[in-house]
N, CA and C of each residue as an Amber inpcrd file, in Angstrom:
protein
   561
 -11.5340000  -1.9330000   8.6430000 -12.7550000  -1.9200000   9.4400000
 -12.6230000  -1.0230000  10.6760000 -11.1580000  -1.0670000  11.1670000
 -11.7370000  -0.1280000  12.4240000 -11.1050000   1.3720000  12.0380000
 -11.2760000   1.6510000  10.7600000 -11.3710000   3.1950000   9.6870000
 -12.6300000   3.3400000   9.3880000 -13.1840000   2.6200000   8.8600000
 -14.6120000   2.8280000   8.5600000 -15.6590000   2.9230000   8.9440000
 -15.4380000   1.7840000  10.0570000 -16.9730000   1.2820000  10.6610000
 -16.9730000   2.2010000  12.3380000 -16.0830000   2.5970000  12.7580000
 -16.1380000   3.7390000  13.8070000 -16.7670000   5.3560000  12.8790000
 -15.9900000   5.6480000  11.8600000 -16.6890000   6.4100000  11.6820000
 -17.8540000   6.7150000  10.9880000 -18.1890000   5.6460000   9.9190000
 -19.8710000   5.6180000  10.1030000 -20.9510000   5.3970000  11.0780000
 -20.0680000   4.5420000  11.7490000 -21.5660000   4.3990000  12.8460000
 -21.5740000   5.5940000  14.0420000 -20.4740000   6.5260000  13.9720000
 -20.5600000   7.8900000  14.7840000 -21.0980000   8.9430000  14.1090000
 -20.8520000   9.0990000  12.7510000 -21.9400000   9.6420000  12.0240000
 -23.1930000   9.6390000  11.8840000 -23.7420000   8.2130000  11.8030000
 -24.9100000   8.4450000  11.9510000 -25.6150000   8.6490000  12.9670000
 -24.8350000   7.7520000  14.5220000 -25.6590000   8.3960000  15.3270000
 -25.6280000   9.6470000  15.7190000 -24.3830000  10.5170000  15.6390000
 -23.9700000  12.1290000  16.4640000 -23.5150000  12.8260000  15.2930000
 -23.0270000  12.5600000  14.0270000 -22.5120000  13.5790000  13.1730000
 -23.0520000  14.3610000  12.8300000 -24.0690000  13.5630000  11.8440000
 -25.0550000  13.8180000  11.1740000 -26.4500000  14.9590000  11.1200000
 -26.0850000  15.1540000  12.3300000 -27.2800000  16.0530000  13.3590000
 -26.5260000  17.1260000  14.0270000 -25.2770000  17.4530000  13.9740000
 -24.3790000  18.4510000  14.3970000 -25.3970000  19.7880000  13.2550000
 -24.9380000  20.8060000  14.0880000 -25.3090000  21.7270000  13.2740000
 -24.3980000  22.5970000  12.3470000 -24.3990000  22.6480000  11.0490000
 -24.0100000  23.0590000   9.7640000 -23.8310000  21.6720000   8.6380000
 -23.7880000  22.2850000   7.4760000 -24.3150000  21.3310000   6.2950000
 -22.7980000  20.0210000   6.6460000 -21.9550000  20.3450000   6.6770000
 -20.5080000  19.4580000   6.2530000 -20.2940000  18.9230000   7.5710000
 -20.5110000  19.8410000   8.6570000 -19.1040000  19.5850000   9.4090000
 -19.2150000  18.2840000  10.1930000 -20.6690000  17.0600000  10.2940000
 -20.2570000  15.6400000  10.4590000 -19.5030000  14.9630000   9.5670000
 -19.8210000  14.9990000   8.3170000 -19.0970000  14.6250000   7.3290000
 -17.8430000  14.8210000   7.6120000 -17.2930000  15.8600000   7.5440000
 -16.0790000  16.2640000   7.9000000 -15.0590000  15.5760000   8.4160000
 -15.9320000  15.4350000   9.9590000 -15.5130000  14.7860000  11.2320000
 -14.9810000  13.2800000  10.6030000 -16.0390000  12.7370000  10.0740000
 -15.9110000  11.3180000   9.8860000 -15.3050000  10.9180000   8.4030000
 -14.2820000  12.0320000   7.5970000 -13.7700000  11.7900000   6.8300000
 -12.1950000  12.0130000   7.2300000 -12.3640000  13.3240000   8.7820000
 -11.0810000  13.3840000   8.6890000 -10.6580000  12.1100000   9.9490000
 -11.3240000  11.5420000  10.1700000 -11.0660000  10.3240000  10.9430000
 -10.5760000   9.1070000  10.2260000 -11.9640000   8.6350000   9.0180000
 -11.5010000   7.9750000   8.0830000  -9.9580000   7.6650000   7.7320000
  -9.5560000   8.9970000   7.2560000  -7.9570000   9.3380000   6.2520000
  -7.4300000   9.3400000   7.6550000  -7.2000000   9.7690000   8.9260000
  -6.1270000  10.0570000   9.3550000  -6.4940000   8.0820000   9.9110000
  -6.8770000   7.4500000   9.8320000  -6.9830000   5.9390000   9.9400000
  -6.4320000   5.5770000   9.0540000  -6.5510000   6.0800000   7.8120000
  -6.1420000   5.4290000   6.6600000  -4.4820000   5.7710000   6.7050000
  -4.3110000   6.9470000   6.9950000  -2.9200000   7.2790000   6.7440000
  -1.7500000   6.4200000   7.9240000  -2.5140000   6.6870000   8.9470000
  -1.7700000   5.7330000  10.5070000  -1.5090000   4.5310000  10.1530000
  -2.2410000   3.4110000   9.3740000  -1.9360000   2.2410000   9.2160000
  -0.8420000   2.3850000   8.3050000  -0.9080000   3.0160000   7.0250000
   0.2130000   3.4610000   6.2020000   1.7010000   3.8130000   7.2550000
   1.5010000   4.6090000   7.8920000   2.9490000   4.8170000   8.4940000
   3.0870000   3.3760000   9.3200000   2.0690000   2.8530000   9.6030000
   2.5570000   1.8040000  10.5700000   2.9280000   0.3110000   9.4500000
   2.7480000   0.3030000   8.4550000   3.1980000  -0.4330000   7.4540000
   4.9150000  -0.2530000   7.0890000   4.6180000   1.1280000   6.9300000
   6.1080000   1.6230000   6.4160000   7.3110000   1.3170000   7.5470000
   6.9620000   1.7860000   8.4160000   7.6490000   1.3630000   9.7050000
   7.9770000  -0.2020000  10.0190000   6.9630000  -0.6500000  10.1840000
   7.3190000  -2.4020000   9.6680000   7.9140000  -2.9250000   8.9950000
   8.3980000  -2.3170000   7.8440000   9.2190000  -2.5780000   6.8640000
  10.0790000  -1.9040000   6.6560000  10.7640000  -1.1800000   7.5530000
  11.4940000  -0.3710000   7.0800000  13.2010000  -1.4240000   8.6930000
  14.0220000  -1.0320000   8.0030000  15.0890000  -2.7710000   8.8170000
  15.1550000  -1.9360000  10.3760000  15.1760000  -2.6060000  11.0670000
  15.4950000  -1.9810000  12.4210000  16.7410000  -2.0170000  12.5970000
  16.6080000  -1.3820000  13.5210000  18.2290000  -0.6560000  14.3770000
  18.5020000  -1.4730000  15.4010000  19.5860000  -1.6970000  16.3990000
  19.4630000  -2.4520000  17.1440000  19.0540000  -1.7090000  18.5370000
  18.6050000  -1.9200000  19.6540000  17.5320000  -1.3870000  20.4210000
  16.3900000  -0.7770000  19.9410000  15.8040000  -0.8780000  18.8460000
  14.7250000   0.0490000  18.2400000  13.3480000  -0.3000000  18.9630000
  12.9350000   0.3610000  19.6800000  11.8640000   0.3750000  20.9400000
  10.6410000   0.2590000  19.6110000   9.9000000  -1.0880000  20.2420000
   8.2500000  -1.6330000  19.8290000   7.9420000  -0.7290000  20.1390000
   7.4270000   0.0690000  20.3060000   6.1500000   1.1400000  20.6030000
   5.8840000   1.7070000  19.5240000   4.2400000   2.6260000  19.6260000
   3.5640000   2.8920000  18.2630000   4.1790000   4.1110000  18.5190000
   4.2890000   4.8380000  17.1730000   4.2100000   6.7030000  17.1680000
   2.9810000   6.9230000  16.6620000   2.4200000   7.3700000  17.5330000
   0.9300000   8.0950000  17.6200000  -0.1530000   6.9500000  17.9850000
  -1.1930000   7.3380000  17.9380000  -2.6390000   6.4880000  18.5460000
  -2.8920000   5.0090000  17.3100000  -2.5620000   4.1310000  17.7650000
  -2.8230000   2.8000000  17.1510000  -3.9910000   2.9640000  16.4930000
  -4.4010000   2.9480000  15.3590000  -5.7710000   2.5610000  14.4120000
  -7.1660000   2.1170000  15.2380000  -6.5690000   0.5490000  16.2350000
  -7.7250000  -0.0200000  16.7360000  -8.2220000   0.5400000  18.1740000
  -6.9970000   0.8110000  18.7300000  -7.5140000   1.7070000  20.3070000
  -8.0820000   2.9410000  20.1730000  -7.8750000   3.9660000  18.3320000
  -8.5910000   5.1560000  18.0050000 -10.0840000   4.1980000  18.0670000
 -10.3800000   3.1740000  17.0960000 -11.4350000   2.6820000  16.7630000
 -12.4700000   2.4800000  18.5800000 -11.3350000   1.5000000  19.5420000
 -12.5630000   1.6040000  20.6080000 -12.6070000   2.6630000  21.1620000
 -11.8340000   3.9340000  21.3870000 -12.2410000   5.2400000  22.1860000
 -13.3300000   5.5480000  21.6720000 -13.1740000   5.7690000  20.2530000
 -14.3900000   6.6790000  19.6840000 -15.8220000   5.6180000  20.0790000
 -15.6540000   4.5120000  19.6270000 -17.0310000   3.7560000  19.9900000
 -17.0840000   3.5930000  21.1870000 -16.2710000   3.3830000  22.1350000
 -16.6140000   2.9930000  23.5910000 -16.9030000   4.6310000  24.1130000
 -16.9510000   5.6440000  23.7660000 -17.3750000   7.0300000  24.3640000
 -18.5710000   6.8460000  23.9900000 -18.9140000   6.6720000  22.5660000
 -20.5120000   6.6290000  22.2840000 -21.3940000   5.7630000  22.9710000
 -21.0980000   4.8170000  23.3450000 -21.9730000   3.7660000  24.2440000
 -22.2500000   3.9340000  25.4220000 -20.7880000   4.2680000  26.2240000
 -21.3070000   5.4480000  27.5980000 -21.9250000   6.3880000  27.4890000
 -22.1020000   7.3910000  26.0000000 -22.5370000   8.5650000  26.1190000
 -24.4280000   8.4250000  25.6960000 -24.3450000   7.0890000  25.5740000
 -25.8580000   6.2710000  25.0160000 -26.2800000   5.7560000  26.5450000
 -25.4490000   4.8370000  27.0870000 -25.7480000   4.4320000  28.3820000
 -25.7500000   5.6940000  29.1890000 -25.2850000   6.2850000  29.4990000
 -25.6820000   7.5340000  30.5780000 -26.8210000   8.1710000  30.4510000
 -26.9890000   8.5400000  29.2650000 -28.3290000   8.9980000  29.0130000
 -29.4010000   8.5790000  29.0460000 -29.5320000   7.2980000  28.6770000
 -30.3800000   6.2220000  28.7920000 -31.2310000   6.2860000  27.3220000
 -30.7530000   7.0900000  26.5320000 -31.4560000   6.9500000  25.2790000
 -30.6270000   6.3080000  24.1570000 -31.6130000   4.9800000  24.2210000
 -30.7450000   4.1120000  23.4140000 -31.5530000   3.4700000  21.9330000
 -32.3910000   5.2710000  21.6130000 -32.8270000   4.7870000  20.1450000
 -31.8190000   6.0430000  19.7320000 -30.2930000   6.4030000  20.1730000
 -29.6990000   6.9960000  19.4220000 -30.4040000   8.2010000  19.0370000
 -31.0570000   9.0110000  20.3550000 -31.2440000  10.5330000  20.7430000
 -30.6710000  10.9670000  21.3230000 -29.4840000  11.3640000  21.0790000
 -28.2990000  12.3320000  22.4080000 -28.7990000  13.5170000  21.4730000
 -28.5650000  14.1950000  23.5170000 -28.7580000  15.6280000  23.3920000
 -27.6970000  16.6690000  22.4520000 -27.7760000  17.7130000  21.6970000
 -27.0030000  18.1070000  21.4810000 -25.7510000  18.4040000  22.2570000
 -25.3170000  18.8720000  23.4860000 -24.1530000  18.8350000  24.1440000
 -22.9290000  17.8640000  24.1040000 -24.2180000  16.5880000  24.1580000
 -22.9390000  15.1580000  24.4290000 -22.9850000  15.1050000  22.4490000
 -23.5030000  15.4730000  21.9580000 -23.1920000  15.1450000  20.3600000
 -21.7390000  16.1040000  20.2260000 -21.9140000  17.0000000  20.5150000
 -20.8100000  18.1980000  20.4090000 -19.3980000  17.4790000  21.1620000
 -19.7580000  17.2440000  22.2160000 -18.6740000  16.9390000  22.8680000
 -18.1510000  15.2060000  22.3000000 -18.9210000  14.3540000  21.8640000
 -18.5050000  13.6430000  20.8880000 -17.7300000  13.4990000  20.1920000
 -18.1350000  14.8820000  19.2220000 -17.7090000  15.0650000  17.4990000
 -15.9030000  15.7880000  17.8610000 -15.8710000  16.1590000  19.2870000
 -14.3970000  16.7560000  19.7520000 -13.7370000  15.8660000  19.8310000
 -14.4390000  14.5030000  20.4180000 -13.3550000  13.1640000  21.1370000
 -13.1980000  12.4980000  19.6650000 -14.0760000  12.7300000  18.6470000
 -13.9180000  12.0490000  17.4850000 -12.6730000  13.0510000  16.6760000
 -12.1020000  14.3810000  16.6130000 -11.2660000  15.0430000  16.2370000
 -10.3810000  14.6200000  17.0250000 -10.3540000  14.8610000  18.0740000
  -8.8930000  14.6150000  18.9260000  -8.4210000  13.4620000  18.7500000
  -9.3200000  12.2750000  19.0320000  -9.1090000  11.0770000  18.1740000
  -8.4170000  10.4160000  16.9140000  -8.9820000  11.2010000  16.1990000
  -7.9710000  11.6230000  14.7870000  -7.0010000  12.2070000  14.8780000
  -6.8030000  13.4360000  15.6240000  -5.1930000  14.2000000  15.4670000
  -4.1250000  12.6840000  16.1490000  -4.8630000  12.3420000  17.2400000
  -3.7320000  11.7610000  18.0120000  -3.0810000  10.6280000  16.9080000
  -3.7330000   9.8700000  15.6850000  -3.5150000   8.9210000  15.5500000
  -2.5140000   9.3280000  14.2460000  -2.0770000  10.4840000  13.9030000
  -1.2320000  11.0590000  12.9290000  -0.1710000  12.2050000  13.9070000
  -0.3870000  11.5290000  15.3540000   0.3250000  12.5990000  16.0040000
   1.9650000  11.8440000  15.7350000   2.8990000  12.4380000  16.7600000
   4.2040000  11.8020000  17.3950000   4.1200000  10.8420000  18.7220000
   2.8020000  11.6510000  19.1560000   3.1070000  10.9560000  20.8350000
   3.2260000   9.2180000  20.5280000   4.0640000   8.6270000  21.3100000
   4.1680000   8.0290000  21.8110000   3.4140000   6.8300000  22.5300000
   3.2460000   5.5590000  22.4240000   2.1740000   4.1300000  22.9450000
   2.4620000   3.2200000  22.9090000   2.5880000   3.1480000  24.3130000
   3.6820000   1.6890000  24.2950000   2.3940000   0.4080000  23.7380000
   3.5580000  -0.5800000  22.6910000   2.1310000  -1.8590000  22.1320000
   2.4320000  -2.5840000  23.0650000   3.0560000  -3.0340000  24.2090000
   2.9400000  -4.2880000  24.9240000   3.0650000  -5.3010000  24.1410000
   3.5660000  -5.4530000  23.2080000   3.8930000  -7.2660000  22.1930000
   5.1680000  -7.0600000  22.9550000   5.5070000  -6.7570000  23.8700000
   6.8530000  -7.5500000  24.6140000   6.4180000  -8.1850000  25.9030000
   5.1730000  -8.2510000  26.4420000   5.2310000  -8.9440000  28.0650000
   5.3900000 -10.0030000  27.4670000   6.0960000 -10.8280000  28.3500000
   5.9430000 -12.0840000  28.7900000   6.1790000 -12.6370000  29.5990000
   6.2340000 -14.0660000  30.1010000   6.3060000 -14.6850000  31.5580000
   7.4270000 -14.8910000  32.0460000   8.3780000 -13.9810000  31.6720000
  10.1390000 -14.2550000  31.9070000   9.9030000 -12.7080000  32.5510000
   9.3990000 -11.8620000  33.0070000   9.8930000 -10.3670000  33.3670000
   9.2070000 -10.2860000  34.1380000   9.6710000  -9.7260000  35.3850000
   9.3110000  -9.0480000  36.9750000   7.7850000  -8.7770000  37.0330000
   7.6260000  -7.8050000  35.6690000   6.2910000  -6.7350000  35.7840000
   4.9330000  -8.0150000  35.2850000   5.4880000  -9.0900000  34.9010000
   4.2790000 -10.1100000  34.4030000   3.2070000  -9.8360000  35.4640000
   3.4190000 -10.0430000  36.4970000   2.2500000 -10.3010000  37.8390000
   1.7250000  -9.3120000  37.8430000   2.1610000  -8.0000000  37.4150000
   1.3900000  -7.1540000  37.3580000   0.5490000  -6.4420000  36.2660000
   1.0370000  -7.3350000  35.1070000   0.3000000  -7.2190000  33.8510000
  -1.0150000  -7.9300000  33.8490000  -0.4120000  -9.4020000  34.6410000
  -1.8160000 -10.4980000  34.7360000  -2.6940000  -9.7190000  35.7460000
  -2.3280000  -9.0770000  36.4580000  -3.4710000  -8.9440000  37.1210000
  -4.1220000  -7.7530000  36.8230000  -3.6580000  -6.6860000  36.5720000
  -4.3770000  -5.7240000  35.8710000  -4.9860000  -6.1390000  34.2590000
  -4.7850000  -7.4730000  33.9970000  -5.6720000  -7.6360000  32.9540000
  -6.9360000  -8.2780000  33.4610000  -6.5320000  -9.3070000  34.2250000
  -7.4800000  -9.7800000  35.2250000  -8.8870000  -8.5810000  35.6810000
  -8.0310000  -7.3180000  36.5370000  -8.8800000  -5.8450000  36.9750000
  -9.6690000  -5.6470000  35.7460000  -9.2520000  -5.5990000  34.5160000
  -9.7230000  -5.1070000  33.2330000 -11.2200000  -6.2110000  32.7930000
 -11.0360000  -7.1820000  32.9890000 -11.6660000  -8.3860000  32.4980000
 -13.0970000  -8.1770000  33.4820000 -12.7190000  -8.5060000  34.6880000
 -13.7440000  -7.7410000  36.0480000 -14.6590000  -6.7680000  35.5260000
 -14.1740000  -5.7310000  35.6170000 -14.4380000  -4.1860000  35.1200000
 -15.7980000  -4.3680000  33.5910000 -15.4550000  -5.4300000  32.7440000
 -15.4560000  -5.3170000  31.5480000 -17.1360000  -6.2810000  32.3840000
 -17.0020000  -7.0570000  32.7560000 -18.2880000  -8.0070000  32.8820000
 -19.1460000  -6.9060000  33.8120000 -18.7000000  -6.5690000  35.2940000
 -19.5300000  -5.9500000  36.3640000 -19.9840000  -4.5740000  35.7520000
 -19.3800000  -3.7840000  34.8780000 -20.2160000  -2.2320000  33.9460000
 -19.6950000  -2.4680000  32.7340000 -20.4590000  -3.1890000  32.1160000
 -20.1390000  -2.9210000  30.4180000 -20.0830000  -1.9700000  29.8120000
 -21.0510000  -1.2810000  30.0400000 -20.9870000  -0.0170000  29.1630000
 -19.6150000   1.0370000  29.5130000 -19.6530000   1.0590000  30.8960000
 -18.5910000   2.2600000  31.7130000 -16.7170000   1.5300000  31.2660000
 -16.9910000   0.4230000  31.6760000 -15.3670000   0.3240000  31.6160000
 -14.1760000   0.4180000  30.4950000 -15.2080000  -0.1420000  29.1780000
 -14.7960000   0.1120000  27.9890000 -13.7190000   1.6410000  27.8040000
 -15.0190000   2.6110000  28.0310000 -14.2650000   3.7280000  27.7780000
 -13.4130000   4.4060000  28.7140000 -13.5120000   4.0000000  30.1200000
 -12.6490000   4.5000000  31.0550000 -11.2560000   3.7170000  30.6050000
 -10.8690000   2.3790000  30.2160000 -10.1400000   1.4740000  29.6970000
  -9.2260000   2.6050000  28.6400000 -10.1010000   2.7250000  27.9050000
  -9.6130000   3.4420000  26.8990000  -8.9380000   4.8960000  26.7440000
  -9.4580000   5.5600000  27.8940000  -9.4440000   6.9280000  28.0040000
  -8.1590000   6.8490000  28.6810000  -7.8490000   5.4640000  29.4500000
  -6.5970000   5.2700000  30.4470000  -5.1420000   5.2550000  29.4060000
  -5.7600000   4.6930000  28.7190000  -4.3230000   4.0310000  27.8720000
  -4.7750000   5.6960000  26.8920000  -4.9280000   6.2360000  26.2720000
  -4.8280000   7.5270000  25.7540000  -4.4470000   8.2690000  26.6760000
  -4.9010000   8.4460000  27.8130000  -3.7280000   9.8710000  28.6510000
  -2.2490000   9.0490000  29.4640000  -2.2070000   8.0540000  29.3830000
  -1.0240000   7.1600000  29.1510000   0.1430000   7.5150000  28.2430000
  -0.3650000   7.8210000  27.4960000   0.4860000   8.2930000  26.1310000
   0.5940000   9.7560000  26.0160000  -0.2710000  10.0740000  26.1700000
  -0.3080000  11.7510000  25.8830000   0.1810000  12.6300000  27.0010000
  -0.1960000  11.9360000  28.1870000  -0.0940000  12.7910000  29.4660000
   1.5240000  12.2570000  30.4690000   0.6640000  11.1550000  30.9800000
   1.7210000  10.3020000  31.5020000   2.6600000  10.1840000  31.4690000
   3.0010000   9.2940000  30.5440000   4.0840000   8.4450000  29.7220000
   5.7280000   9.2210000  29.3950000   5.0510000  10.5570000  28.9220000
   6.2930000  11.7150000  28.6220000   6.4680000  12.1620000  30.3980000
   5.7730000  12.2480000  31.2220000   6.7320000  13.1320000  32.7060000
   7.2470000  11.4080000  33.4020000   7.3340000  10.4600000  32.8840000
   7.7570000   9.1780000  33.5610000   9.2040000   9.0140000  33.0410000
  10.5070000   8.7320000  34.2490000  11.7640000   8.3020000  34.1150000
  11.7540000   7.3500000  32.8990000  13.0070000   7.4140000  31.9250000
  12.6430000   5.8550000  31.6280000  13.1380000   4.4260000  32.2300000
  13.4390000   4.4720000  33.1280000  13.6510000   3.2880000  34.1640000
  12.6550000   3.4260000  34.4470000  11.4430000   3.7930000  34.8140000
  10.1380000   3.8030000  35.6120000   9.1870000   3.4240000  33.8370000
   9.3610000   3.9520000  33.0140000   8.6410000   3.3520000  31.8880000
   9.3050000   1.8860000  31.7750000  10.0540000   1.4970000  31.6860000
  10.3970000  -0.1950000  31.6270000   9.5960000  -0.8700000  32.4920000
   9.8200000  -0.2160000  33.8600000   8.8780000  -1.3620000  35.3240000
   7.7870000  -1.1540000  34.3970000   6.8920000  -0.2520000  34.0870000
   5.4190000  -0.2480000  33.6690000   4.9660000  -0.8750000  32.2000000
   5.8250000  -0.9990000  31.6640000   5.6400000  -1.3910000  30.2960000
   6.4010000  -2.8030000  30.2390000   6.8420000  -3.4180000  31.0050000
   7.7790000  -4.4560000  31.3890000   8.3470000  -5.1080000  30.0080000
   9.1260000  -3.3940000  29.4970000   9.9160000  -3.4920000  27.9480000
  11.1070000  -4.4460000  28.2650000  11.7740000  -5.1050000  27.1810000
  12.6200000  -6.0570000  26.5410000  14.1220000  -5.4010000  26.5040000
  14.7350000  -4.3380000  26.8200000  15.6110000  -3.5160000  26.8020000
  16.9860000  -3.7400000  27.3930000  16.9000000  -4.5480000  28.1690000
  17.9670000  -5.2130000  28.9760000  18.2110000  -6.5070000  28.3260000
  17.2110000  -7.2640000  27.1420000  17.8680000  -8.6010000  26.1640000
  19.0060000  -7.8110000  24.9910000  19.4460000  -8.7300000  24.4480000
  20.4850000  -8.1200000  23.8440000  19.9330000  -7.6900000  22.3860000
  20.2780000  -6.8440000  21.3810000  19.5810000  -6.8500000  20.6860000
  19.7440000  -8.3430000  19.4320000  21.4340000  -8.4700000  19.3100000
  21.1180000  -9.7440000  18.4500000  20.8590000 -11.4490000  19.2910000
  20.1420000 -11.8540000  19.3330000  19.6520000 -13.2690000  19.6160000
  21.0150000 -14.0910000  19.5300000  21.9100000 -13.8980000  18.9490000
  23.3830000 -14.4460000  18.7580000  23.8630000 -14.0370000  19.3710000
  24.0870000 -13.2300000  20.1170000  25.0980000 -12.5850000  20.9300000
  25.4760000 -13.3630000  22.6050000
């Protein structure tokens, strides 16, 4: 679902109306497959035995955070405009159908995303996880439409931008990774 139903419902509202015969289609097939293929590596990877320190983090753009960028851009790009029988101007369609490609490359890329399935209430950085989820939660009630995708756009240049010029002692404080437990539970 979040392969499919992001890119049909970006198709129909912005693809579809791009100008030349294919190239929404396109868009929302090569989104489709590179969804389809990301969960595949992220299967294989799951199953494949770990190493000992083998760092949780995704390689490349997670399936479901591709799924809310692409929809949470369209809803700001609906809310800003204020046309919300799904008339965007050609410009923001264009510039769309880019965040919907880039979208896709990232999620068959290498870069790097940290999943956070390691906070918990035993590590330093907790207080600052709770409360920037807390900020997030705020954000999410006081501009619905806006925070979604700023949310989203955060944790994508996180990964892409960020994340690679950060120490990795300074990625642990921020990601408040598991790296300092031992790797066997017996030990």
């Amino acid at each position: 679902s979040f392969g499919i139903a992001p890119a049909m419902l970006l198709a129909r509202a912005v693809l579809f109306d791009l100008p030349g015969d294919y190239i929404g289609w396109g868009i929302a097939v090569l989104y489709f497959l590179c969804a389809a293929l990301r969960l595949a590596r992220f299967n294989c990877m799951a199953a494949a035995p770990k190493k000992p320190n083998q760092s949780m983090d995704f390689v490349g753009l997670p399936v479901p955070m591709a799924a809310g960028a692409v929809v949470s851009t369209m809803y700001l790009v609906i809310d800003v405009t204020g046309h919300r029988g799904l008339d965007i101007p050609m410009p923001l369609q264009i510039m769309m159908a880019v965040v919907m490609t880039v979208v896709s490359l990232l999620m068959m890329s290498r870069v790097i995303y940290p999943s956070f399935k390691h906070v918990n209430f035993e590590k330093r950085g907790t207080i600052t996880a709770i409360l920037l989820a807390i900020a997030a939660v705020c954000l999410f009630i006081v501009f619905p439409w806006i925070a979604p995708a700023v949310i989203f756009l955060c944790y994508l240049c996180y990964g892409l931008v960020v994340r690679p010029l950060l120490s990795r002692r300074m990625r642990r404080v921020i990601e408040a990774a598991n790296d300092d437990e031992p790797a066997n539970p017996a030990a």
